[in-house]
C-alpha positions in Angstrom: -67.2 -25.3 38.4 -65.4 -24.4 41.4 -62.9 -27.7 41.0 -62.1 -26.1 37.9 -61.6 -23.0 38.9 -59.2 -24.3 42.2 -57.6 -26.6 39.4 -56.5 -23.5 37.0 -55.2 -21.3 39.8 -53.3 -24.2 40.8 -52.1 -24.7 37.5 -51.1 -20.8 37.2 -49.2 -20.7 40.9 -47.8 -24.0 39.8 -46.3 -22.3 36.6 -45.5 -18.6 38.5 -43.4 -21.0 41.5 -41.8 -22.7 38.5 -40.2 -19.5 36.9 -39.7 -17.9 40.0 -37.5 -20.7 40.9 -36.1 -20.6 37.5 -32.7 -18.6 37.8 -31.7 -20.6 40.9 -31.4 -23.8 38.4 -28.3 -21.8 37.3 -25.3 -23.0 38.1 -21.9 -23.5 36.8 -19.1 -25.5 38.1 -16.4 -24.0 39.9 -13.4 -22.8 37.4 -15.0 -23.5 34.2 -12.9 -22.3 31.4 -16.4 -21.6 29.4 -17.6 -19.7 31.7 -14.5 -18.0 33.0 -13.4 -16.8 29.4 -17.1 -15.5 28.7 -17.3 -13.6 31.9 -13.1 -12.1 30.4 -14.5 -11.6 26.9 -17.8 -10.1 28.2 -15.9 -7.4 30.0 -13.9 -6.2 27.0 -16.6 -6.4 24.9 -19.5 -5.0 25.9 -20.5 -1.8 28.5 -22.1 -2.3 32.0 -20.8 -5.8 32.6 -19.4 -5.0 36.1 -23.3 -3.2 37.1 -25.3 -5.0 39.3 -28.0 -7.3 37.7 -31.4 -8.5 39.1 -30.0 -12.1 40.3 -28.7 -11.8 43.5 -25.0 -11.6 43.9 -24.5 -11.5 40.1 -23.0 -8.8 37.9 -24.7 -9.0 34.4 -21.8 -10.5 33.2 -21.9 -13.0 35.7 -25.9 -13.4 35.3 -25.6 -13.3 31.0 -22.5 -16.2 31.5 -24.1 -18.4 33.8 -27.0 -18.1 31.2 -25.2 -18.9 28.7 -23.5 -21.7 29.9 -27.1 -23.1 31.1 -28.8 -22.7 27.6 -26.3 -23.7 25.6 -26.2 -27.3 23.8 -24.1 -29.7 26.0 -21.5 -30.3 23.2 -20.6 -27.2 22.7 -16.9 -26.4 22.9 -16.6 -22.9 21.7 -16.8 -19.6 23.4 -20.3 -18.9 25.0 -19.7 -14.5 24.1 -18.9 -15.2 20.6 -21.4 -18.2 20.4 -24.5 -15.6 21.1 -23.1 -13.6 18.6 -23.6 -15.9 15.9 -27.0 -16.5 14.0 -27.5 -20.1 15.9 -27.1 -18.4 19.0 -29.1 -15.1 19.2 -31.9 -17.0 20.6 -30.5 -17.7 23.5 -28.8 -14.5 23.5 -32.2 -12.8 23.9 -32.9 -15.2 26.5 -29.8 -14.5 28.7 -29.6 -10.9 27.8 -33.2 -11.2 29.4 -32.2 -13.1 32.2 -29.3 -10.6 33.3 -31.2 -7.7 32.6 -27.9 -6.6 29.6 -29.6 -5.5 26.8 -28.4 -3.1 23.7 -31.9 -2.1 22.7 
């Protein structure tokens, strides 16, 4: 019983280290054009992009882009804004809007 029990709360810290670690997995390269028109279209768009969000160093615009950018398929060529806009995007809208703490609700 007690292997078990040292096996589950393994398996929980395990899981809690994992998304902890989660948001430092974000990156983008330096200059991208997806990325850089997001963050532009974010900012004319929507309210509150400039605030601070709750990744470190990271304006929700930056946070919701680099998001974005992350979660969206590889061959995508579009823009990332409009992209979560659309019906095949609002998952990962919810996600990202999540992730940079920029939400309309």
């Amino acid at each position: 019983m007690n292997k078990l029990l040292t096996f589950l709360a393994s398996g929980l810290f395990l899981c809690a280290a994992t998304s902890a670690f989660a948001t430092e997995d974000y990156n983008v390269p330096t200059g991208d054009k997806q990325y850089n028109s997001c963050i532009s279209y974010s900012n004319k768009t929507y309210e509150g992009g400039n605030e601070r969000s709750p990744v470190k160093g990271q304006t929700k615009a930056q946070a919701f882009c680099t998001c974005m950018w992350n979660e969206t398929p590889e061959d995508f060529k579009g823009g990332l804004a409009k992209f979560a806009e659309t019906s095949k995007g609002k998952s990962i809208n919810k996600i990202c809007e999540k992730h940079s703490d920029w939400s309309n609700e």
